[in-house]
N, CA, C and O of each residue as an XYZ file, in Angstrom:
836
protein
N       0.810     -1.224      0.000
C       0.000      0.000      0.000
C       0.847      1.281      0.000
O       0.855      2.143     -0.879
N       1.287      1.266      0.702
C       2.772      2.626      0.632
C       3.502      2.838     -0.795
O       3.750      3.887     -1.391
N       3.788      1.360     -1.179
C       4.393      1.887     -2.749
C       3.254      2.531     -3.697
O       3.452      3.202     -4.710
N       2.053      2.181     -3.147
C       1.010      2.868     -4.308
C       0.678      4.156     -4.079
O       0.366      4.894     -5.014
N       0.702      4.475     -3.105
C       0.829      6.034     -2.473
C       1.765      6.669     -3.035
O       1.653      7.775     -3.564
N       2.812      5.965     -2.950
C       4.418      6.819     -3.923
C       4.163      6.711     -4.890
O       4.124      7.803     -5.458
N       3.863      5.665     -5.680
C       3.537      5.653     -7.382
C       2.919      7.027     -7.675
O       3.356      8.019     -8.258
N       1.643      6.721     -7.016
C       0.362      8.002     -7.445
C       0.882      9.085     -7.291
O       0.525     10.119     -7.854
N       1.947      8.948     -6.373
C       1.901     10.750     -6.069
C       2.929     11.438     -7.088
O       2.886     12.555     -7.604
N       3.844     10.434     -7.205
C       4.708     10.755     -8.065
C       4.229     10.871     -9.209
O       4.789     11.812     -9.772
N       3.058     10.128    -10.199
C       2.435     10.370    -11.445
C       1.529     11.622    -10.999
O       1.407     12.402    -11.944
N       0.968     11.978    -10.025
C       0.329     13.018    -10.475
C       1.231     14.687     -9.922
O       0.808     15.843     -9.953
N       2.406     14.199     -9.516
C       3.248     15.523     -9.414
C       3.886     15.506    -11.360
O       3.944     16.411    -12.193
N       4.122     14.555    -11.401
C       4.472     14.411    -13.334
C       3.617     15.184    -14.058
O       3.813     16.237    -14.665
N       2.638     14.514    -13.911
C       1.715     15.010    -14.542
C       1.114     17.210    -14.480
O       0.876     18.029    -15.367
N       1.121     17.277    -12.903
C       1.021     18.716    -12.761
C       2.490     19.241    -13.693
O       2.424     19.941    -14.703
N       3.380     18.878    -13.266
C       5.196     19.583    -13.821
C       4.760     19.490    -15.544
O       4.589     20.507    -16.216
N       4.657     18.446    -15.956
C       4.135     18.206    -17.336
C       3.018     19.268    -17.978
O       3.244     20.085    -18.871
N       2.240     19.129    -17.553
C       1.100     20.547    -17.449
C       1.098     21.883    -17.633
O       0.422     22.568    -18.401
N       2.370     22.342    -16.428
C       2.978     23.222    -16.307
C       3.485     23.823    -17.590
O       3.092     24.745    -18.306
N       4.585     22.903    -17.636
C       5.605     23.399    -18.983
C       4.900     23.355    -20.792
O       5.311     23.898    -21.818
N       3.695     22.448    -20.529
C       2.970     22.383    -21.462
C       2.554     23.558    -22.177
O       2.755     23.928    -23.334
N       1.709     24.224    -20.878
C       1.226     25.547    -20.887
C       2.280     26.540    -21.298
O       1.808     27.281    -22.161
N       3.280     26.777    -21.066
C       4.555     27.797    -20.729
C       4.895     27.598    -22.254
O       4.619     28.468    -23.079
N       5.582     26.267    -22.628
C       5.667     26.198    -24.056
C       4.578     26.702    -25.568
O       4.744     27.329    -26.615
N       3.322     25.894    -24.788
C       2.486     26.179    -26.172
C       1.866     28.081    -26.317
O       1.771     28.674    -27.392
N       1.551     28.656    -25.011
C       1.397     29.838    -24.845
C       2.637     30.705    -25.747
O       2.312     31.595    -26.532
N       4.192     30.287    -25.501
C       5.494     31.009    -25.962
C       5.088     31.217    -27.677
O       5.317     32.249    -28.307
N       4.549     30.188    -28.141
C       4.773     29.846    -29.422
C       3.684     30.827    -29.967
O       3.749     31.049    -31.176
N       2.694     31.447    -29.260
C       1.444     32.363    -29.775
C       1.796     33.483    -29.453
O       0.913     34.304    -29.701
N       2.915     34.019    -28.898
C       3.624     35.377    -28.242
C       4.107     36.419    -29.361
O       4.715     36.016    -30.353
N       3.870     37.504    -29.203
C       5.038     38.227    -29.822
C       5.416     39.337    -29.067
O       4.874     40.021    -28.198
N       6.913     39.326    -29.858
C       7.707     40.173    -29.045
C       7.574     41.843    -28.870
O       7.218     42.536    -29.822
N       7.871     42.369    -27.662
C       7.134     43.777    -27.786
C       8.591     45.021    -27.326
O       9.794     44.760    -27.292
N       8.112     45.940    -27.121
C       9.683     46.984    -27.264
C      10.362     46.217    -26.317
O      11.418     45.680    -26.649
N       9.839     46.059    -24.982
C      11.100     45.645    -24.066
C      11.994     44.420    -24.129
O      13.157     44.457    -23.726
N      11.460     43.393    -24.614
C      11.784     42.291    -25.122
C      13.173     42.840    -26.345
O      14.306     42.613    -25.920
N      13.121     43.254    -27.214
C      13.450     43.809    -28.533
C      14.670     44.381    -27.411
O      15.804     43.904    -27.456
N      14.292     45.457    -26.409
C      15.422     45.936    -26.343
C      16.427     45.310    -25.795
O      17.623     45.503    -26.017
N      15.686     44.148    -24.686
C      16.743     43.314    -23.902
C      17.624     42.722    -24.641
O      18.840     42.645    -24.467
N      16.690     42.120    -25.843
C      17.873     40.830    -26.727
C      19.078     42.081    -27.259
O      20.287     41.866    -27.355
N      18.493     43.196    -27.514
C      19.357     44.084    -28.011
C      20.634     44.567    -27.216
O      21.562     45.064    -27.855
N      20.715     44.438    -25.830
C      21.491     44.597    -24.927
C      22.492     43.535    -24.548
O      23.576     43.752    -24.006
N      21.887     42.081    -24.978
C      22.007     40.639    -24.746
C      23.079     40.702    -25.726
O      24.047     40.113    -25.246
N      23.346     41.163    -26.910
C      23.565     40.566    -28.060
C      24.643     39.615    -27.921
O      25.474     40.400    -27.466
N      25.277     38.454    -27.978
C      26.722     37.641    -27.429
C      27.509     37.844    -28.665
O      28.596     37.266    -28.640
N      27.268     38.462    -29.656
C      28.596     39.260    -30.654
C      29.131     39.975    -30.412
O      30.282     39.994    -30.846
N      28.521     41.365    -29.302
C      29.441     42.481    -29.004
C      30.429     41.924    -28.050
O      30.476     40.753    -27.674
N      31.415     43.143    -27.612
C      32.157     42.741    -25.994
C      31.575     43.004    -24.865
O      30.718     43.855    -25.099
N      31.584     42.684    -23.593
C      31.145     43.018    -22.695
C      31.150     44.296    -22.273
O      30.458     44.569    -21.293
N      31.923     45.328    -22.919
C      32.039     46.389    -22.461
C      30.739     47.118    -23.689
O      30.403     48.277    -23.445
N      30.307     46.663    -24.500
C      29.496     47.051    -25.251
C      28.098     47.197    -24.483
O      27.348     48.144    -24.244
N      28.092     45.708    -24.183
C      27.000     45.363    -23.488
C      26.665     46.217    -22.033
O      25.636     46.702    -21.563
N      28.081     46.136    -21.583
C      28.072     47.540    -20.219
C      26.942     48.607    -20.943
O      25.900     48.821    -20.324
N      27.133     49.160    -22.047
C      27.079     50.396    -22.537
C      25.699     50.085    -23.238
O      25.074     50.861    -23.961
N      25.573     49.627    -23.112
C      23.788     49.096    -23.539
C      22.655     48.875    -22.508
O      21.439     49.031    -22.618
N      23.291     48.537    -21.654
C      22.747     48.017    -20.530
C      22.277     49.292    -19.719
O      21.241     49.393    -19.061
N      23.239     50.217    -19.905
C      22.951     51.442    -19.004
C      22.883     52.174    -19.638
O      23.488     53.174    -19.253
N      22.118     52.328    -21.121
C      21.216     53.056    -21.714
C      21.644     53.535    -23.314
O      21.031     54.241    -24.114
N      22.904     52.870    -23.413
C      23.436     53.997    -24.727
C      23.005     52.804    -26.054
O      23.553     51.712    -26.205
N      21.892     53.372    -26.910
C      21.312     52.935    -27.850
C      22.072     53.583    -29.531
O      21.467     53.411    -30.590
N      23.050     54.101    -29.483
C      23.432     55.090    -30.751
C      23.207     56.217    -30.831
O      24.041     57.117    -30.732
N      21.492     56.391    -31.114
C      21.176     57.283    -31.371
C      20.074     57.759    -30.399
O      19.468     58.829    -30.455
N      19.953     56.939    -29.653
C      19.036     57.472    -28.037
C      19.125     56.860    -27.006
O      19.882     55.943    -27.325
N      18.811     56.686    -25.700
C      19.139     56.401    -24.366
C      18.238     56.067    -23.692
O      17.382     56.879    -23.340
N      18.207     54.746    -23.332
C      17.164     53.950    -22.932
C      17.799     53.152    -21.971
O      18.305     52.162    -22.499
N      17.977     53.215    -20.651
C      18.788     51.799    -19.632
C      17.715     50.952    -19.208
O      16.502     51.123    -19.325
N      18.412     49.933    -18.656
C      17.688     48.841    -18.126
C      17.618     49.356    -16.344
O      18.415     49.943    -15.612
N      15.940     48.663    -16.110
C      16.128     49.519    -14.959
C      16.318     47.870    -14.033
O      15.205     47.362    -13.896
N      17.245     47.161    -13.530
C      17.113     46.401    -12.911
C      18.503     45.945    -12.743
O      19.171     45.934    -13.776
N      19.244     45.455    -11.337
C      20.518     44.796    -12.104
C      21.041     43.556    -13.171
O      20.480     42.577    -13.663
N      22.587     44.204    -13.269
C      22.639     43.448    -14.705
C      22.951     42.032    -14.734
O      23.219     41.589    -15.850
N      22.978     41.221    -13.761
C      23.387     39.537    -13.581
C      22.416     39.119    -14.774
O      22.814     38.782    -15.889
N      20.981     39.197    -14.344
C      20.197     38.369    -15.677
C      20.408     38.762    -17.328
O      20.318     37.932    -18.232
N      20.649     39.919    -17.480
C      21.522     40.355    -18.828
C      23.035     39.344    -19.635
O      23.421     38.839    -20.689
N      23.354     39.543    -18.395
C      24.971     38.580    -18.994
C      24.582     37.287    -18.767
O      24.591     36.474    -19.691
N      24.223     36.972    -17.595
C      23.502     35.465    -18.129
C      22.936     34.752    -19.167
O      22.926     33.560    -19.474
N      22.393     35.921    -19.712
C      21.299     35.410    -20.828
C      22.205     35.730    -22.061
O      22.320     34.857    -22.921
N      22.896     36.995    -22.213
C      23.997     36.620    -22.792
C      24.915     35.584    -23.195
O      25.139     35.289    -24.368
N      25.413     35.067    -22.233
C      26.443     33.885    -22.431
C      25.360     32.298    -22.688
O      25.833     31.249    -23.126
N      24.008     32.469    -22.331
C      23.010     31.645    -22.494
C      23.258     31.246    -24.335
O      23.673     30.290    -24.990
N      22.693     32.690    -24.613
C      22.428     32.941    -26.248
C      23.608     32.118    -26.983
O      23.433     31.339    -27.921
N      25.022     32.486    -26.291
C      26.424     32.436    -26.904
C      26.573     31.125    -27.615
O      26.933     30.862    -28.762
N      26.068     30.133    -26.279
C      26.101     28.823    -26.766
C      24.619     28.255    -27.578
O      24.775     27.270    -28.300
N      23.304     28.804    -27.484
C      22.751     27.971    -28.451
C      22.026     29.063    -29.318
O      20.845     28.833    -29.576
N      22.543     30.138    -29.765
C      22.780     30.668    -30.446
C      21.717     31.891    -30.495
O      20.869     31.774    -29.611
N      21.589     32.809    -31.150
C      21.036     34.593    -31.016
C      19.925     34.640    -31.717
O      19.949     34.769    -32.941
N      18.847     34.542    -31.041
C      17.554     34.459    -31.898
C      16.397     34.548    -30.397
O      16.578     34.279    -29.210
N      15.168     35.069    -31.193
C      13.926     35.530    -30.058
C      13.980     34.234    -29.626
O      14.624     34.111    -28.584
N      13.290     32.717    -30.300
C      13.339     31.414    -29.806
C      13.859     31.321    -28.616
O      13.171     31.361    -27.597
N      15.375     31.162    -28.623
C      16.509     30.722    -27.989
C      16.250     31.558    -26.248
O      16.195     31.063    -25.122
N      16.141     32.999    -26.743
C      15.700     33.468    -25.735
C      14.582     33.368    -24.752
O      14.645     33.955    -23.672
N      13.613     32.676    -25.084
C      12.386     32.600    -24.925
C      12.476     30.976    -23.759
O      11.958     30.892    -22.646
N      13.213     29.973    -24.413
C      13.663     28.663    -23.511
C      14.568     29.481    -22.608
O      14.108     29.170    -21.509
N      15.381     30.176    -22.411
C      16.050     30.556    -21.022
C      15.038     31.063    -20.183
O      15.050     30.567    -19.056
N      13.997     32.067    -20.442
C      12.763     32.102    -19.490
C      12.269     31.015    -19.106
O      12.268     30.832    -17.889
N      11.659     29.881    -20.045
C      10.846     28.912    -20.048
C      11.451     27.220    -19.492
O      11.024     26.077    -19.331
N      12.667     27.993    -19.363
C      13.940     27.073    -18.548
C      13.526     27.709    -16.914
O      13.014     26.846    -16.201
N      13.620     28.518    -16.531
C      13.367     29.131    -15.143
C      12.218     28.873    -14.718
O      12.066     28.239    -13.673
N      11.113     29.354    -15.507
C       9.442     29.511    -15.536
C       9.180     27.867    -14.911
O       8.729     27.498    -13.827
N       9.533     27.312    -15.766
C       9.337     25.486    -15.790
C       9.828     24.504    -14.356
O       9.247     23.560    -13.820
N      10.991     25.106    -14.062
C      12.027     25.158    -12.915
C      10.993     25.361    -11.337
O      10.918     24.645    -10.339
N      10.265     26.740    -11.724
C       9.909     27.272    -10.072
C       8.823     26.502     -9.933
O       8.251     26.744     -8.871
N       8.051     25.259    -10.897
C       7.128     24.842    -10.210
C       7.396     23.608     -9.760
O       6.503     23.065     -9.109
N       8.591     22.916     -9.975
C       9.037     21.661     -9.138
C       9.723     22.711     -7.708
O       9.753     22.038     -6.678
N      10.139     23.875     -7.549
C      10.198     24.778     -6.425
C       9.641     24.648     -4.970
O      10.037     24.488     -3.815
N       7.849     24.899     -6.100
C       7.137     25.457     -5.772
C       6.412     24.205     -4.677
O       6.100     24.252     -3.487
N       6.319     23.007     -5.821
C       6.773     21.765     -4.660
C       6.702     21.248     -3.957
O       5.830     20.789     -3.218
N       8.343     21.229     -4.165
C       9.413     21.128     -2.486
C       8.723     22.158     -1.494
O       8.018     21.736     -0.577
N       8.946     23.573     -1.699
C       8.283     24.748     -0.983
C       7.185     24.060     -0.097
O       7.376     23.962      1.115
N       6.159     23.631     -0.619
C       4.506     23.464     -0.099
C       4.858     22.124      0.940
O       4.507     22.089      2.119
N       5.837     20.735      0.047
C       6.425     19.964      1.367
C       6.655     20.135      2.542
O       6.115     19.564      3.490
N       7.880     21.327      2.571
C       8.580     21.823      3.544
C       7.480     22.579      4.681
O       7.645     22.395      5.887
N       6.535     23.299      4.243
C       5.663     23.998      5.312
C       4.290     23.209      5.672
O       3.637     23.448      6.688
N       3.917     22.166      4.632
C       2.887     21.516      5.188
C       2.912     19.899      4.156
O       3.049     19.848      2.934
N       2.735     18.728      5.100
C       2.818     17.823      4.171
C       1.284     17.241      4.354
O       0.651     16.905      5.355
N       0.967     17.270      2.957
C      -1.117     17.381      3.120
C      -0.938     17.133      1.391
O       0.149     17.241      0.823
N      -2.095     16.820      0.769
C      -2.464     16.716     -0.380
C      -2.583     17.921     -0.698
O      -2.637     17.972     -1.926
N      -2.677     19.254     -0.102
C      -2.486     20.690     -0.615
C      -1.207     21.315     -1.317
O      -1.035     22.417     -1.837
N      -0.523     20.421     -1.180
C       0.790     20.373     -2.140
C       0.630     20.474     -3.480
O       0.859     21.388     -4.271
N       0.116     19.174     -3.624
C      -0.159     18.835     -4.960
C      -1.333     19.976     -5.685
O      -1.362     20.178     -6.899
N      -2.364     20.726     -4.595
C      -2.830     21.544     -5.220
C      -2.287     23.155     -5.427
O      -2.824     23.996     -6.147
N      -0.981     23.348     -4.527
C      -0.834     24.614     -4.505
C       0.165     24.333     -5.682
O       0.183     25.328     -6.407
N       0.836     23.547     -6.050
C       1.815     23.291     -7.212
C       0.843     23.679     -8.319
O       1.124     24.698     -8.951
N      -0.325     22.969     -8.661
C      -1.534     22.989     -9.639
C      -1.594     24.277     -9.854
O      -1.096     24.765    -10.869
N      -2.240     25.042     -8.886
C      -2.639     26.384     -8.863
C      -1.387     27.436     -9.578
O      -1.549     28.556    -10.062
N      -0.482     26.868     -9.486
C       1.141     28.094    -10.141
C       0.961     27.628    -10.948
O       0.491     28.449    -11.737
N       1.057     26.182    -11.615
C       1.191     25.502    -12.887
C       0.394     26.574    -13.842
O       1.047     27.425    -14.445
N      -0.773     26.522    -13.940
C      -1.786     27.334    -14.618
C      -2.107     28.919    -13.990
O      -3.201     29.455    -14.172
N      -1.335     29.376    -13.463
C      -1.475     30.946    -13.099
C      -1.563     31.388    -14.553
O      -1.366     30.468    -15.347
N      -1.775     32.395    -15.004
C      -2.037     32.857    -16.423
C      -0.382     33.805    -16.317
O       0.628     33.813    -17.020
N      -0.855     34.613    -14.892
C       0.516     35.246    -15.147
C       1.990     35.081    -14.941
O       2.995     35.747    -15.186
N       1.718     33.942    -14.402
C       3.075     33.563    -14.523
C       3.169     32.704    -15.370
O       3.931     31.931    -14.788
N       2.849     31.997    -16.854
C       2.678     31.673    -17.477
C       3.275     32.833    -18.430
O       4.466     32.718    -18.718
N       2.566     33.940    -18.949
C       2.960     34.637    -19.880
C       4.418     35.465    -19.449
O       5.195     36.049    -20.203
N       4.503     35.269    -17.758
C       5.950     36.270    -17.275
C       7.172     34.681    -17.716
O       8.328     34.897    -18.081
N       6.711     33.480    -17.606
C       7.446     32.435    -18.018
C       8.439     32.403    -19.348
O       9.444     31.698    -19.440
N       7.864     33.465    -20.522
C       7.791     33.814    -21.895
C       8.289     34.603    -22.251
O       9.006     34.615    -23.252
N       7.995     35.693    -21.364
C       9.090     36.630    -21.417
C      10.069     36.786    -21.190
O      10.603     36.421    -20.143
N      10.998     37.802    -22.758
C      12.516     38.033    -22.610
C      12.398     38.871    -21.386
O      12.286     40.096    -21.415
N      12.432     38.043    -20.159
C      12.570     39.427    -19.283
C      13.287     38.706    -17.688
O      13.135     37.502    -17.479
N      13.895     39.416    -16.871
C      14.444     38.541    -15.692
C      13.508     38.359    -14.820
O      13.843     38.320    -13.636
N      11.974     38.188    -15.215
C      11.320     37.793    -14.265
C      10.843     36.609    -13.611
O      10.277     36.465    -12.527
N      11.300     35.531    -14.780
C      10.788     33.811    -14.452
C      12.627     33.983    -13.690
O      12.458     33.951    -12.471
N      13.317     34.053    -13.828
C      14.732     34.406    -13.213
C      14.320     34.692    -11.775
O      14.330     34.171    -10.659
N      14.167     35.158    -12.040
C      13.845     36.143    -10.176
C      12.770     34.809     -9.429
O      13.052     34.300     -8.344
N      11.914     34.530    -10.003
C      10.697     33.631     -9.583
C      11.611     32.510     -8.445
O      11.705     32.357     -7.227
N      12.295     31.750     -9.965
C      13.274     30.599     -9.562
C      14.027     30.299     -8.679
O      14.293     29.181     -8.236
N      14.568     31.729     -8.260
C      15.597     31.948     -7.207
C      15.502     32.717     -5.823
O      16.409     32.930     -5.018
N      13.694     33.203     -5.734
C      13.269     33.519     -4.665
C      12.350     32.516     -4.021
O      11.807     32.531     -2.916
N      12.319     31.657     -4.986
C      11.545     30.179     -4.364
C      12.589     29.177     -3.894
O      12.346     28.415     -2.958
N      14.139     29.175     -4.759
C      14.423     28.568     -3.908
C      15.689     29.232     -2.159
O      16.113     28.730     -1.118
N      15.750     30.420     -2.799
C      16.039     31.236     -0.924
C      14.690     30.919      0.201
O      14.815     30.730      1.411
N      13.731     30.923     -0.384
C      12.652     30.878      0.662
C      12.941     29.193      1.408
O      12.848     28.993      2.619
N      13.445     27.658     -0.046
C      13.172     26.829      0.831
C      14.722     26.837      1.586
O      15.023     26.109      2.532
N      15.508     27.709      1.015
C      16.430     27.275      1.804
C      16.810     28.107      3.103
O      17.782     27.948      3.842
N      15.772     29.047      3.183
C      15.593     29.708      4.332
C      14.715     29.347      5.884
O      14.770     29.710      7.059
N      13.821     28.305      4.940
C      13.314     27.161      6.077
C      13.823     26.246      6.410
O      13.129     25.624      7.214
N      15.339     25.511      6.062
C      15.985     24.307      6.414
C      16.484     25.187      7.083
O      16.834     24.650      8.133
N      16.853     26.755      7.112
C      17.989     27.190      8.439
C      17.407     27.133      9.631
O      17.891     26.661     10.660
N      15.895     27.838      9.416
C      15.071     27.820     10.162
C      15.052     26.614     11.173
O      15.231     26.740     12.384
N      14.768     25.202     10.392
C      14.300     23.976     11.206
C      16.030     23.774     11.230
O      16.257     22.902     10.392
N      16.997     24.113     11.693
C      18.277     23.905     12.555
C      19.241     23.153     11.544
O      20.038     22.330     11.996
N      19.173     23.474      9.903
C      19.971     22.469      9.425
C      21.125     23.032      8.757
O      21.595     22.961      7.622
N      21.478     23.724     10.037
C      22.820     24.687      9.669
C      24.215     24.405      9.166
O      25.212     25.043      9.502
N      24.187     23.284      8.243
C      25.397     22.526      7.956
C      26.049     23.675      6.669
O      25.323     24.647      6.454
N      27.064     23.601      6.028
C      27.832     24.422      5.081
C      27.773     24.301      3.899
O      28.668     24.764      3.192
N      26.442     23.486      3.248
C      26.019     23.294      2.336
C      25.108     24.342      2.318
O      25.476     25.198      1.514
N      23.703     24.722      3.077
C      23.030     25.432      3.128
C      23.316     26.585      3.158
O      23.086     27.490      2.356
N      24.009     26.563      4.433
C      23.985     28.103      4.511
C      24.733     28.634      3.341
O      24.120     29.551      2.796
N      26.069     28.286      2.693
C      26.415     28.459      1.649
C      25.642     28.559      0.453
O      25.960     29.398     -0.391
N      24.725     27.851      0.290
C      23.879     27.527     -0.711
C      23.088     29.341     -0.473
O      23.310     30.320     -1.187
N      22.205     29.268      0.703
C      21.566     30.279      0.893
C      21.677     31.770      0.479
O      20.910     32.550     -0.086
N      23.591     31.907      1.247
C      24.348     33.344      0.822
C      24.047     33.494     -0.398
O      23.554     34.559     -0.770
N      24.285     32.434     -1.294
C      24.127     32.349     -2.914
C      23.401     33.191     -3.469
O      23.664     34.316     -3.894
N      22.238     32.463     -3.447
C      21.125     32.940     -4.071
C      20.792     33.914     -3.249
O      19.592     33.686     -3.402
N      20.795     34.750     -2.552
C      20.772     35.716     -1.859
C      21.339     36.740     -2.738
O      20.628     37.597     -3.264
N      22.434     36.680     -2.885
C      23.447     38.015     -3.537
C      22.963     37.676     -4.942
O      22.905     38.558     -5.799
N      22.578     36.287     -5.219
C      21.854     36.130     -6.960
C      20.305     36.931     -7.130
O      19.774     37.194     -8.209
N      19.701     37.262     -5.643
C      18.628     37.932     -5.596
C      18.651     39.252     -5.751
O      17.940     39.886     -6.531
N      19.457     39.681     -5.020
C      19.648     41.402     -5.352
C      20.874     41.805     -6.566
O      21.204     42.869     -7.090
N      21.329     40.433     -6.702
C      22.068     40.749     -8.366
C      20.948     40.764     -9.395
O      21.227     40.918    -10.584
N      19.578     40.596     -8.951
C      18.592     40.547    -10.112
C      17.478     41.220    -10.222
O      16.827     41.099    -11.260
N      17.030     42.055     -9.193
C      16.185     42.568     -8.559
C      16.513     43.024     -7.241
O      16.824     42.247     -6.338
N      16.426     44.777     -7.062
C      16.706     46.005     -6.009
C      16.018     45.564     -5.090
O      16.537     45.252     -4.019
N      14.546     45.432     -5.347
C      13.906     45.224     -4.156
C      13.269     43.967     -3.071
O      12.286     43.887     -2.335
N      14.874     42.713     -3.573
C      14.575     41.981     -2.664
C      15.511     41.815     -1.442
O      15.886     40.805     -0.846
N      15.840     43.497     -1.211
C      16.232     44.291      0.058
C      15.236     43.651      0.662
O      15.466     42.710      1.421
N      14.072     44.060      0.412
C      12.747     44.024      1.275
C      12.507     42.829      1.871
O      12.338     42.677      3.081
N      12.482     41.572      0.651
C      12.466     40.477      0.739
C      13.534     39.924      1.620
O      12.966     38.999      2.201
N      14.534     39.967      1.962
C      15.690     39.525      2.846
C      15.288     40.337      4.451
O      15.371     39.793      5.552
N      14.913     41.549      4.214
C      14.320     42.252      5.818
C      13.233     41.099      6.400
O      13.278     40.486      7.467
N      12.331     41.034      5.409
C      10.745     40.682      5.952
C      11.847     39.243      6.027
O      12.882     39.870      6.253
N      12.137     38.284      6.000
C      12.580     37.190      6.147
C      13.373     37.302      7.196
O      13.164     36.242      7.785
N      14.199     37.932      7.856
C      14.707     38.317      9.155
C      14.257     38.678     10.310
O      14.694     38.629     11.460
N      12.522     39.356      9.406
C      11.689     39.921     10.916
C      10.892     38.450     10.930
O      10.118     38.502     11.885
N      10.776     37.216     10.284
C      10.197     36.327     10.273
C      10.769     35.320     11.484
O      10.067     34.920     12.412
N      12.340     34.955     11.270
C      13.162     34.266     11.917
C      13.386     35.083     13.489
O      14.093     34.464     14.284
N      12.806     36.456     13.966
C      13.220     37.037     15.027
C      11.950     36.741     15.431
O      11.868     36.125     16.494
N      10.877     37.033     14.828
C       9.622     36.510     15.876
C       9.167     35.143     15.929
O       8.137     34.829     16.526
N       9.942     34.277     15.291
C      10.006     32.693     15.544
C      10.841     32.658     16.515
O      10.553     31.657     17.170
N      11.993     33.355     17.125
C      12.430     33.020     18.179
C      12.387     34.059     19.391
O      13.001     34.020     20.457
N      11.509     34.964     18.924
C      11.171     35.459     20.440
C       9.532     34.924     20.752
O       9.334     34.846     21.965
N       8.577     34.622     20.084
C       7.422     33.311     19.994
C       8.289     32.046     21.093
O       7.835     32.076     22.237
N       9.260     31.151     20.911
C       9.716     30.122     21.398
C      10.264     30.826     22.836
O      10.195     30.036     23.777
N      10.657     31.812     23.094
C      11.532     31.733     24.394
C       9.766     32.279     25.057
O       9.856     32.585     26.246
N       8.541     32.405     24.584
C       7.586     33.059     25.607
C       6.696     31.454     25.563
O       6.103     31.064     26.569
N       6.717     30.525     24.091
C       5.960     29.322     24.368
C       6.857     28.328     25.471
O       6.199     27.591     26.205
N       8.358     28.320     25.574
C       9.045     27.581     26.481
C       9.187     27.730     28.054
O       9.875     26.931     28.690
């Protein structure tokens, strides 16, 4: 009886992940690309030098001035992404849909870690088919990026939590941490509110003990 419990659960987490990327893919393919997209790949390009790309990135277009307002880690990433399978909207579109696809096996683990219930399997469901994160999945943009890597600081901010302070984690954690605000300013915020989380979990324990 236990192995059939694992079977099932495992075919119907397949099946949601499957679903997922289903959606993310066939949606990409009905997309078109719009200025910001256009300008990113334009900033992206993996023919110029990096110092080009500096100079693109923070606004210098030739003949007008347009910067990116976010930091530049997901830029050169996607850069050196392009380098190897080569410079085209497509190409760009699977490095989102590489991330996008990513945060809902995340998303998961995530729902494991805080409650183990058949609500797992539905809160995974529920992201699978979000509409908007679906079409942010698609986009040339660092936002399925950001998704990926604030889902997984969050689970690895609950193994510190439940005491599993070994040098894998916490290492792991710093990581994506500095990969968070290398990608997005305002997950200042996100790293505060996660600190005022872990201080009233342990001033909660010294008043329940």
């Amino acid at each position: 009886m236990p192995n059939f419990f694992i079977k099932s659960s495992f075919l119907i987490l397949t099946i949601i992940i499957s679903l997922s990327i289903f959606l993310r893919v066939y949606y990409s393919y009905y997309l078109d690309s719009w200025f910001d997209e256009w300008n990113m790949l334009y900033t992206v390009d993996p023919n110029v030098s990096n110092e080009e790309t500096w100079k693109r990135f923070f606004g210098d277009r030739g003949d007008s001035f347009l910067p990116e307002y976010y930091p530049p880690l997901n830029a050169f990433t996607l850069k050196y992404f392009l380098n190897f399978t080569g410079y085209n909207v497509e190409n760009a579109r699977i490095y989102s849909l590489i991330f996008g696809s990513l945060s809902t096996i995340l998303v998961y683990i995530l729902s494991v870690s805080i409650s183990n219930s058949k609500n797992n399997f539905l809160a995974t469901f529920l992201f699978s088919i979000n509409l908007f994160l679906i079409w942010q999945s698609s986009e040339i943009r660092p936002h399925s990026f950001v998704v990926f890597f604030s889902l997984l600081n969050i689970i690895l901010f609950i193994q510190l939590i439940n005491k599993r302070l070994n040098i894998f984690f916490i290492s792991l954690y710093i990581l994506t941490s500095v990969l968070m605000l290398s990608s997005w300013p305002l997950h200042c915020v996100f790293i505060l509110g996660k600190l005022y989380i872990y201080l009233y979990i342990e001033i909660l324990k010294k008043f329940l003990c």
